[in-house]
N, CA, C and O atoms as a GROMACS GRO file, in nm:
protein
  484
    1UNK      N    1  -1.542  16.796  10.244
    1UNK     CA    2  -1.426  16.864  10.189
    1UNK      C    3  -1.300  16.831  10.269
    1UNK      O    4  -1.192  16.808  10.214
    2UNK      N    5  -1.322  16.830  10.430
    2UNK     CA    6  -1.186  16.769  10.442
    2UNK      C    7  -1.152  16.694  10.448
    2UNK      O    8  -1.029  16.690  10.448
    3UNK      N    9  -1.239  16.553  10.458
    3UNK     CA   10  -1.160  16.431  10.415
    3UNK      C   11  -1.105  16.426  10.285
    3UNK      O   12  -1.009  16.349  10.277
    4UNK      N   13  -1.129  16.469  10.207
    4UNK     CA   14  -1.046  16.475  10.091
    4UNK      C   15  -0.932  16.534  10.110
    4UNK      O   16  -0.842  16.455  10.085
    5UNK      N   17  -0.900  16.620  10.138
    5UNK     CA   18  -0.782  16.698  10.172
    5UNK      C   19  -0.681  16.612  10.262
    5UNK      O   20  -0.558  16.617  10.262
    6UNK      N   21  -0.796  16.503  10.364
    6UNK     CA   22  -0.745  16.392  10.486
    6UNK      C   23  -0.668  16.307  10.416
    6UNK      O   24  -0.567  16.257  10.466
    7UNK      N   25  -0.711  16.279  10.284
    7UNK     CA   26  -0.677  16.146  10.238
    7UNK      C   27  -0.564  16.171  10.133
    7UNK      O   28  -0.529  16.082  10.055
    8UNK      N   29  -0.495  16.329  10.134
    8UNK     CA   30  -0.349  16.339  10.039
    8UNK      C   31  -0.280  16.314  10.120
    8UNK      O   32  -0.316  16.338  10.235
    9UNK      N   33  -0.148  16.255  10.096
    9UNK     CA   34  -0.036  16.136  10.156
    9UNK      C   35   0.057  16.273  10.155
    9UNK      O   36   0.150  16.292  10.076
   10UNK      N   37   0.010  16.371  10.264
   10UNK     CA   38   0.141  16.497  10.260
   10UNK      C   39   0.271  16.423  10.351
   10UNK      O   40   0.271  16.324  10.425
   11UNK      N   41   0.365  16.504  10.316
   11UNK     CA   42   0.515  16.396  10.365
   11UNK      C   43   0.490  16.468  10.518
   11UNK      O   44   0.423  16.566  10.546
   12UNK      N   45   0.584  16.366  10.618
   12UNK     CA   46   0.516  16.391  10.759
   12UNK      C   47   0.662  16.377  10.760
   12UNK      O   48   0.707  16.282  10.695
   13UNK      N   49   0.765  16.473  10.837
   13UNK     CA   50   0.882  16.443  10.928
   13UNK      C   51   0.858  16.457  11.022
   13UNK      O   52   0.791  16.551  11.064
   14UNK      N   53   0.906  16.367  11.089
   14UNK     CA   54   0.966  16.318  11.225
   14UNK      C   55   1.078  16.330  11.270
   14UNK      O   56   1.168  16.278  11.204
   15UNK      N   57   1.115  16.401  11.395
   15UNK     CA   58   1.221  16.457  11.420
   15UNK      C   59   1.252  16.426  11.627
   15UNK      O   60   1.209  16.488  11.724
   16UNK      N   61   1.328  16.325  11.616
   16UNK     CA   62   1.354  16.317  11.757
   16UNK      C   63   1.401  16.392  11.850
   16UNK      O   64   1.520  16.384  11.878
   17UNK      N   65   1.317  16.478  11.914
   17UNK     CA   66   1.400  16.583  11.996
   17UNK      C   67   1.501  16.510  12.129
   17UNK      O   68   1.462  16.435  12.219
   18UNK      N   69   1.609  16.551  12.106
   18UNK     CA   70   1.748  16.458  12.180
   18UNK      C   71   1.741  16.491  12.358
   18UNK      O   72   1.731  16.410  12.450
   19UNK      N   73   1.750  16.662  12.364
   19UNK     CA   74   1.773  16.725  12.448
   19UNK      C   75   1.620  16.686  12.523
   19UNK      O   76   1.632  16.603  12.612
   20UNK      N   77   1.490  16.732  12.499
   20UNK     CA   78   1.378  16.742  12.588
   20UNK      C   79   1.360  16.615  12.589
   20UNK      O   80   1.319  16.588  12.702
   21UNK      N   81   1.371  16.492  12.508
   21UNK     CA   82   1.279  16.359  12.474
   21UNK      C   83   1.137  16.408  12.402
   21UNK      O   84   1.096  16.524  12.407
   22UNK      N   85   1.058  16.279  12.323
   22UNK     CA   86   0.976  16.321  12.231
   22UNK      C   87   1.052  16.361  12.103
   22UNK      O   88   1.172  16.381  12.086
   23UNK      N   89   0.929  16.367  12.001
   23UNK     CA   90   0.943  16.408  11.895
   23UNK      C   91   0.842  16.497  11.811
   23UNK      O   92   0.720  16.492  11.799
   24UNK      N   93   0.916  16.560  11.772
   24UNK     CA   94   0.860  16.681  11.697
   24UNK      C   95   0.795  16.624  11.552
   24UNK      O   96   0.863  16.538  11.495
   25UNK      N   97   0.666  16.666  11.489
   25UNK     CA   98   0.665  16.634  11.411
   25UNK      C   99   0.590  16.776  11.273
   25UNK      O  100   0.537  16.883  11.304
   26UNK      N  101   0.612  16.727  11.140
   26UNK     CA  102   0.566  16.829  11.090
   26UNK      C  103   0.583  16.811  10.926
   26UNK      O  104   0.678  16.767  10.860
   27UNK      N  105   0.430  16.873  10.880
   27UNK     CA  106   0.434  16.865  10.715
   27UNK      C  107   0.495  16.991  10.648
   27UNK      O  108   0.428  17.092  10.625
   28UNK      N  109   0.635  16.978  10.616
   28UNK     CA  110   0.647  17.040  10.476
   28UNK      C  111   0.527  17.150  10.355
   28UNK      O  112   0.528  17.257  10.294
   29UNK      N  113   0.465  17.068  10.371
   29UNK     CA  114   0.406  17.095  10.232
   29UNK      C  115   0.254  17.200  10.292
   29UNK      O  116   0.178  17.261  10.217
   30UNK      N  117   0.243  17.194  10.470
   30UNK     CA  118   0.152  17.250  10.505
   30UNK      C  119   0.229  17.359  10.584
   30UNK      O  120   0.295  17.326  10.683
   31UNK      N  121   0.225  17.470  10.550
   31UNK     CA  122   0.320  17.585  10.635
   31UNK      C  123   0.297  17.564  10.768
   31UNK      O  124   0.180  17.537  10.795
   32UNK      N  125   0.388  17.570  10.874
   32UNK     CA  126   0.345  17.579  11.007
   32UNK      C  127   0.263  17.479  11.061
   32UNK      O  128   0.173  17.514  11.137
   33UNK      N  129   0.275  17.386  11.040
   33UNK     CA  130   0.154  17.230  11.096
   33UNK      C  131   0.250  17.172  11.095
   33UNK      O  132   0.314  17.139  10.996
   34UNK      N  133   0.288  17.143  11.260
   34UNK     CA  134   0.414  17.133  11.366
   34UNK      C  135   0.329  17.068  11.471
   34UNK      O  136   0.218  17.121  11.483
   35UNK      N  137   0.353  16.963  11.553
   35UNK     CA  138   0.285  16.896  11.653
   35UNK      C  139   0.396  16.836  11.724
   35UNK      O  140   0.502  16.814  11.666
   36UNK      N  141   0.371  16.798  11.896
   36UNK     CA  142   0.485  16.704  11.921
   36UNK      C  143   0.418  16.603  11.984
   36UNK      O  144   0.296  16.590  11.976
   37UNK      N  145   0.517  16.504  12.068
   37UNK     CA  146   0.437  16.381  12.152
   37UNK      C  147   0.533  16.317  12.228
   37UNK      O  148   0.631  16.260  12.180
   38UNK      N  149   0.507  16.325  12.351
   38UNK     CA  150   0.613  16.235  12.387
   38UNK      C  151   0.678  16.053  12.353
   38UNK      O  152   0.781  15.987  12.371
   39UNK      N  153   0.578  16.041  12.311
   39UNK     CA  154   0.570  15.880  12.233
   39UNK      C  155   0.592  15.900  12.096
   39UNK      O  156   0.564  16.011  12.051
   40UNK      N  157   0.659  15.770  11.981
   40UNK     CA  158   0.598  15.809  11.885
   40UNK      C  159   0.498  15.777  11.825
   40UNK      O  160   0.476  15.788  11.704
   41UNK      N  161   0.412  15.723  11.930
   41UNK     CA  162   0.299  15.670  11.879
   41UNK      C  163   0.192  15.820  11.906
   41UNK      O  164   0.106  15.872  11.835
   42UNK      N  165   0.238  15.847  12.021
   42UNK     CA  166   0.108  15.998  12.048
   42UNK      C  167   0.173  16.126  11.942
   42UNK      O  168   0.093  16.218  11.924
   43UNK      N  169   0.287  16.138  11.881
   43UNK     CA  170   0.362  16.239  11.818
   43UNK      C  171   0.256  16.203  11.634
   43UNK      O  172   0.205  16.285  11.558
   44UNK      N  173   0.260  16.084  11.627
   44UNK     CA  174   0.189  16.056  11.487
   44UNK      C  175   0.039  16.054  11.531
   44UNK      O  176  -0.044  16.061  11.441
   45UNK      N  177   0.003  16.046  11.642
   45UNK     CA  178  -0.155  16.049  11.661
   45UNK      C  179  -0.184  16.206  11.682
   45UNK      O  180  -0.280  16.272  11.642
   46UNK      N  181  -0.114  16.232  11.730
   46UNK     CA  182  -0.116  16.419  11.722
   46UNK      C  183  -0.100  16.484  11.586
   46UNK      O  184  -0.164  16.585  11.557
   47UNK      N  185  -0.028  16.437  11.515
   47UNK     CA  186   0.030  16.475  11.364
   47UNK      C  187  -0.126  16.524  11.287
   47UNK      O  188  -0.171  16.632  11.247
   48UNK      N  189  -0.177  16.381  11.293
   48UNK     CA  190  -0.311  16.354  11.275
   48UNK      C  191  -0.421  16.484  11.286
   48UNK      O  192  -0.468  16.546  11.190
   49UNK      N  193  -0.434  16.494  11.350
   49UNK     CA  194  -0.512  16.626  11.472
   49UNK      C  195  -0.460  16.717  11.441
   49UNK      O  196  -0.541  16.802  11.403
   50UNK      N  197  -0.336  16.755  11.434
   50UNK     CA  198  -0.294  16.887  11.359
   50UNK      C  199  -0.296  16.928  11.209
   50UNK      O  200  -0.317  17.034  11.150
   51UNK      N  201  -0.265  16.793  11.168
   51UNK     CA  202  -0.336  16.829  10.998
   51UNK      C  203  -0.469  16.882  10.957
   51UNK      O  204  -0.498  16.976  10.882
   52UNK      N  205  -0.552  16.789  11.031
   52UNK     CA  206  -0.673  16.804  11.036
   52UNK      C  207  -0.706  16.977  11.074
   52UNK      O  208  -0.768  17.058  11.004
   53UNK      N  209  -0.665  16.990  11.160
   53UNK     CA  210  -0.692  17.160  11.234
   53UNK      C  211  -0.638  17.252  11.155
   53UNK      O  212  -0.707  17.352  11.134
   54UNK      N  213  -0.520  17.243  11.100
   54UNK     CA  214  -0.451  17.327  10.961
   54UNK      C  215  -0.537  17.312  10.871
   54UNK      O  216  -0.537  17.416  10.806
   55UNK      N  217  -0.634  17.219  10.818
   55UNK     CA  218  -0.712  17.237  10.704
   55UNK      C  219  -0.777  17.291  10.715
   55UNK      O  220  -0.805  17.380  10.634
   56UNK      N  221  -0.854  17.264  10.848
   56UNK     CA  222  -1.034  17.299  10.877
   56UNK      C  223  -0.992  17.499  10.899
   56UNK      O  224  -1.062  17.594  10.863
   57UNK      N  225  -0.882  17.501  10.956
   57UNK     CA  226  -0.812  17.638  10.951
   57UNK      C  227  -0.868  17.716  10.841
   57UNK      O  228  -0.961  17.793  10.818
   58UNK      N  229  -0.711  17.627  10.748
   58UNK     CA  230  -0.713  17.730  10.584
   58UNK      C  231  -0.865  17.736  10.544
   58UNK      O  232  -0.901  17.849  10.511
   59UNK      N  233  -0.967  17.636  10.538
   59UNK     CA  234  -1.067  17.604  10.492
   59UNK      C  235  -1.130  17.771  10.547
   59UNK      O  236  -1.115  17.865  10.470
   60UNK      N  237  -1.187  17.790  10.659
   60UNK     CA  238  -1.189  17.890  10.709
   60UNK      C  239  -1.161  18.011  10.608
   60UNK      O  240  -1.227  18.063  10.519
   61UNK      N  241  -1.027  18.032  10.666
   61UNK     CA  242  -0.947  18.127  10.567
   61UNK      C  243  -0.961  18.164  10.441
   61UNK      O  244  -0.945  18.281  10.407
   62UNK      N  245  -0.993  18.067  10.357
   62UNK     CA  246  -0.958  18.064  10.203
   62UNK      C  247  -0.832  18.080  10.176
   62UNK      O  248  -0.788  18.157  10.091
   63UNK      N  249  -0.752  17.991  10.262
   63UNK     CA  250  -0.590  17.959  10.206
   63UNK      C  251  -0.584  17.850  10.113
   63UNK      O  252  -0.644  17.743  10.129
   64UNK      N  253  -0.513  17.877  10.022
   64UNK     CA  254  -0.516  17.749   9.944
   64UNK      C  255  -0.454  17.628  10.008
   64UNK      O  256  -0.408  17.654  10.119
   65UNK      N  257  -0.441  17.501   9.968
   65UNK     CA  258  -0.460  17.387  10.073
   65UNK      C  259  -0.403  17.319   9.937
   65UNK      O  260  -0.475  17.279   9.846
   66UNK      N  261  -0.230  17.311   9.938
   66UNK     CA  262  -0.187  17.194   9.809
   66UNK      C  263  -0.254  17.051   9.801
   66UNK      O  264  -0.270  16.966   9.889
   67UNK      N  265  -0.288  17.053   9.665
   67UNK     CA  266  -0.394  16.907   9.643
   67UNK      C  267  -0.287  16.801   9.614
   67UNK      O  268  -0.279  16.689   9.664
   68UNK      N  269  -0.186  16.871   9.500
   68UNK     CA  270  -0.049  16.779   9.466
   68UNK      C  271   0.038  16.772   9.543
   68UNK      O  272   0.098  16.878   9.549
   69UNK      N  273   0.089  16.672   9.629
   69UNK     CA  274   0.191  16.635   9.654
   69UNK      C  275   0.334  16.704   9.635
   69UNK      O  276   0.401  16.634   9.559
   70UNK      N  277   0.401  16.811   9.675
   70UNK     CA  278   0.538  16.841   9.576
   70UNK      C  279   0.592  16.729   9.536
   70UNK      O  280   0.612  16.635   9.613
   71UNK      N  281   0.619  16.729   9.422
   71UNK     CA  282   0.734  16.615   9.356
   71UNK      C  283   0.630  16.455   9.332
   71UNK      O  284   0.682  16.353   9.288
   72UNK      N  285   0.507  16.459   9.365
   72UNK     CA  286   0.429  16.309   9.418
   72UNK      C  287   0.398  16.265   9.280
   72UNK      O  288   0.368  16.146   9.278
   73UNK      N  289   0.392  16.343   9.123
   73UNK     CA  290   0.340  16.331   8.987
   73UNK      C  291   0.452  16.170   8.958
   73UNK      O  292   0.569  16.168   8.919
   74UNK      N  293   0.369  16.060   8.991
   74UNK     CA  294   0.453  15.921   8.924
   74UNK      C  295   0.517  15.867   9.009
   74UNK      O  296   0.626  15.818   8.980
   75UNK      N  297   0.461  15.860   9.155
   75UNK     CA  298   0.496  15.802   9.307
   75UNK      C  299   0.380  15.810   9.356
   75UNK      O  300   0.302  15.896   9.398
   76UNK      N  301   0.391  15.635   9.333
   76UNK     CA  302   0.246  15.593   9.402
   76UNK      C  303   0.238  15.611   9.560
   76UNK      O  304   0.128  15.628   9.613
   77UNK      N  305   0.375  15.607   9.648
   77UNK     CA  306   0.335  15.618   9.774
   77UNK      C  307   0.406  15.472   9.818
   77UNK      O  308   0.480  15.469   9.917
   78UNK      N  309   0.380  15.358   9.740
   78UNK     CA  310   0.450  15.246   9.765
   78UNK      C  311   0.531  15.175   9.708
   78UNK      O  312   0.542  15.187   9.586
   79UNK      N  313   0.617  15.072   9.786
   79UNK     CA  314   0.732  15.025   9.718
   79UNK      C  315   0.741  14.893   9.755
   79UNK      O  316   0.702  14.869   9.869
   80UNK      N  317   0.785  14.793   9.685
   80UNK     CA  318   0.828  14.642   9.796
   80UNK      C  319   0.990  14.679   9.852
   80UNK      O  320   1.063  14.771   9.817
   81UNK      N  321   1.009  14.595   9.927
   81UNK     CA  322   1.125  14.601  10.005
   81UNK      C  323   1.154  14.458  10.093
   81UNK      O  324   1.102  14.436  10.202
   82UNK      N  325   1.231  14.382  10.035
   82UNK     CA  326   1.272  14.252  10.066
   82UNK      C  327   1.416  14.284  10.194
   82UNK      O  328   1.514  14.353  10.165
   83UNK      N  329   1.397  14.221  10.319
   83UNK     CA  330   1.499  14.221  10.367
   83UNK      C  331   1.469  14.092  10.483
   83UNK      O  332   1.367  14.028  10.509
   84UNK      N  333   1.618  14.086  10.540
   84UNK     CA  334   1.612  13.971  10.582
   84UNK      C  335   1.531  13.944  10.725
   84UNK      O  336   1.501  14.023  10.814
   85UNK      N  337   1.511  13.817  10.714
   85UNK     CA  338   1.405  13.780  10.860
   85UNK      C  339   1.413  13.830  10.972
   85UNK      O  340   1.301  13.840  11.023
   86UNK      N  341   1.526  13.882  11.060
   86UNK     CA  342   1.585  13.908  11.136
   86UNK      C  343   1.594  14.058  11.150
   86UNK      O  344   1.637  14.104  11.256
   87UNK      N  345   1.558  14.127  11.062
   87UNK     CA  346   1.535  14.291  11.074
   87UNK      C  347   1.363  14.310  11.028
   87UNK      O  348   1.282  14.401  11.041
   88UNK      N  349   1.359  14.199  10.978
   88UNK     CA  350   1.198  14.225  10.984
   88UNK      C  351   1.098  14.238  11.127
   88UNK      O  352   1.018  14.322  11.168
   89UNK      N  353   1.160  14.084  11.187
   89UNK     CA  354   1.136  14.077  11.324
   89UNK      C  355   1.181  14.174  11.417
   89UNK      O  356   1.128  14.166  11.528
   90UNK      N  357   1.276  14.275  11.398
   90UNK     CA  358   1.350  14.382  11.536
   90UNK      C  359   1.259  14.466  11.467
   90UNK      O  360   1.182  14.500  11.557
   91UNK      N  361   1.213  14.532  11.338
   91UNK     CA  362   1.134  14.634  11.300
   91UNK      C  363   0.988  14.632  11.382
   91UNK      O  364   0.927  14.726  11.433
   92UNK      N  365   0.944  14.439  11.375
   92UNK     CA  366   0.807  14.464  11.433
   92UNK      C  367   0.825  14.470  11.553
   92UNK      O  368   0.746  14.550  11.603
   93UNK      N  369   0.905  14.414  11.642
   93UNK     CA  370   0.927  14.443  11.763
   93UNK      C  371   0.936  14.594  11.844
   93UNK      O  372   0.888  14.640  11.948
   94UNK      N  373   1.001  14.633  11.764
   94UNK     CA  374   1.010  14.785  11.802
   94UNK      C  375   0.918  14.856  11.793
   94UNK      O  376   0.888  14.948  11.868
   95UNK      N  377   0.842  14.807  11.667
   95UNK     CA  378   0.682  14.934  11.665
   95UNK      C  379   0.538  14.824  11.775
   95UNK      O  380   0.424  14.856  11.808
   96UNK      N  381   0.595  14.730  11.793
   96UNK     CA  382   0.492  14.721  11.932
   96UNK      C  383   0.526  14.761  12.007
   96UNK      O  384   0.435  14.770  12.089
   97UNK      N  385   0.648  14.814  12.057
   97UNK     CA  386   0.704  14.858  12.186
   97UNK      C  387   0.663  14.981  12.139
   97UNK      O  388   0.774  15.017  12.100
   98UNK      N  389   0.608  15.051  12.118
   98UNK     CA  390   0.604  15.228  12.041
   98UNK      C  391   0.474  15.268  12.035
   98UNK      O  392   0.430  15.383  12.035
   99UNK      N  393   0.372  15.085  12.025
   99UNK     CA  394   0.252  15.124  12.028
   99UNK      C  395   0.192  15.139  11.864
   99UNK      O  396   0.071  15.157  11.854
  100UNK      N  397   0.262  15.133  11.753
  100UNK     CA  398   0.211  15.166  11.646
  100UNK      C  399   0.258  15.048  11.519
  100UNK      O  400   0.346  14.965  11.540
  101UNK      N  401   0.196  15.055  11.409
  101UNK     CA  402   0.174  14.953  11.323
  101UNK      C  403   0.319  14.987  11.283
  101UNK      O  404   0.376  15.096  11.277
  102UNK      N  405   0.368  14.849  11.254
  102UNK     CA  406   0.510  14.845  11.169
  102UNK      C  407   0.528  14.936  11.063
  102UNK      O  408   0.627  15.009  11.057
  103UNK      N  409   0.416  14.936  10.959
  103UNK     CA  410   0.439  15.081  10.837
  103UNK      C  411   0.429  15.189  10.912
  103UNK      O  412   0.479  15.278  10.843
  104UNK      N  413   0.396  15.230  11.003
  104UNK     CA  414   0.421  15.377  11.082
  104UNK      C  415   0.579  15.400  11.093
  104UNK      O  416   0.649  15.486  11.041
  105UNK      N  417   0.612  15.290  11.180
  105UNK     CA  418   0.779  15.274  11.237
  105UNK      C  419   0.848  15.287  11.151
  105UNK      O  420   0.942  15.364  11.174
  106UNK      N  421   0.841  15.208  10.977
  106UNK     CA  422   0.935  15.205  10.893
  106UNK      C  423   0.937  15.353  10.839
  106UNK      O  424   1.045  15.402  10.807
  107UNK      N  425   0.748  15.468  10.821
  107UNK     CA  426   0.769  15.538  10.759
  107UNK      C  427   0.824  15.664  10.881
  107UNK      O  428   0.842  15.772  10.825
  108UNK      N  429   0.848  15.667  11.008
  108UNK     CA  430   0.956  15.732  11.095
  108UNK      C  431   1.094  15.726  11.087
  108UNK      O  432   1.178  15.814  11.106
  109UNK      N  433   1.109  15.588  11.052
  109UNK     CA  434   1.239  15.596  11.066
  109UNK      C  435   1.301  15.626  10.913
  109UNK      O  436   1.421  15.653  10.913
  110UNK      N  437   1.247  15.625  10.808
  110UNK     CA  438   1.319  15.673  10.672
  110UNK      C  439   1.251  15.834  10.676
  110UNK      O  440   1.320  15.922  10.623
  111UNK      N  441   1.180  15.856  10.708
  111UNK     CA  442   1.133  16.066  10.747
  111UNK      C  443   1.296  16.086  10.823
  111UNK      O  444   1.398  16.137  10.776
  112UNK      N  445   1.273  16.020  10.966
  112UNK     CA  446   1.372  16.088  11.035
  112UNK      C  447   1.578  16.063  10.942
  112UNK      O  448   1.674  16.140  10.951
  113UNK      N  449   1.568  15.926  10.863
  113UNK     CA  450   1.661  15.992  10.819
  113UNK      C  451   1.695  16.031  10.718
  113UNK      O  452   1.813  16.066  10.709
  114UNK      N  453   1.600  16.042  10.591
  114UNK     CA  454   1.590  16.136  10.556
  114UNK      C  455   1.614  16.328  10.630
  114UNK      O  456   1.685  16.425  10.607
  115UNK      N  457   1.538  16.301  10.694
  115UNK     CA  458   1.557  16.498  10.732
  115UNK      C  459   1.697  16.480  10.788
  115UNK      O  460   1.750  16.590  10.777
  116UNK      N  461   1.800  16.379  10.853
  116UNK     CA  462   1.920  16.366  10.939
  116UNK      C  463   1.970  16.452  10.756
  116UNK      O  464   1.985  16.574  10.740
  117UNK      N  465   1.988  16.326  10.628
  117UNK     CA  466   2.054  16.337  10.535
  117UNK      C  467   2.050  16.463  10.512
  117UNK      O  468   2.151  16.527  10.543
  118UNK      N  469   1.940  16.533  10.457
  118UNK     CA  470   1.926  16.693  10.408
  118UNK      C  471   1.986  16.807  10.483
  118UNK      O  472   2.059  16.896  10.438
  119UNK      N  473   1.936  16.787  10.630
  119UNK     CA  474   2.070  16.880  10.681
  119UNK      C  475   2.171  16.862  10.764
  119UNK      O  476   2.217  16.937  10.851
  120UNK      N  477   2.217  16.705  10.715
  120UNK     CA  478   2.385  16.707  10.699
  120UNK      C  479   2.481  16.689  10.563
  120UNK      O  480   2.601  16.662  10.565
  121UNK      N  481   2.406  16.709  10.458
  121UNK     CA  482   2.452  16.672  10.334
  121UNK      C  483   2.523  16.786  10.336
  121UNK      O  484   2.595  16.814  10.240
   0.00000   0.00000   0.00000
């Protein structure tokens, strides 16, 4: 039962804390399943571990545990994205320095600005 629950693509923000260092991280769509890390490679490996513990939680509980995605009805999750050689290469560079696979890095850095946009819009 909870790998199933493991395997819904809930939205994960990432949030660079400025003042302490690290980053905060946390699902939306799961009340209160909040984790941090000083890396962002240990902040998404923690993410991990806290989802997991929020389920096995509610599971417990008999909280309900969203199966749908908010808003996910006709979003597969993926997209292509053509850009040039030269930001491809600083993207992978940066997520080896971080410790984590390039689609991790790209999906941190559009979470984090995303959440910048929403509350500065």
């Amino acid at each position: 039962m909870i790998d199933k629950y493991m395997s819904i693509p809930y939205r994960m923000e990432i949030i660079p804390d400025v003042e302490e260092g690290g980053y905060t991280v946390s699902f939306p769509d799961l009340p209160g399943c909040i984790t941090c890390g000083e890396t962002l490679a240990e902040a998404v490996k923690n993410a991990d571990d806290a989802r997991r513990t929020w389920i096995e939680a509610a599971i417990e509980e008999g909280i309900a545990i969203p199966e749908d995605v908010t808003g996910s009805a006709g979003y597969s999750g993926q997209f292509k994205l053509r850009m040039p050689k030269s930001l491809h290469r600083t993207l992978a560079e940066h997520a080896r320095e971080e410790g984590i696979s390039m689609n991790q890095y790209c999906n941190y850095l559009l979470a984090r600005n995303d959440a910048l946009h929403k509350y500065h819009a």
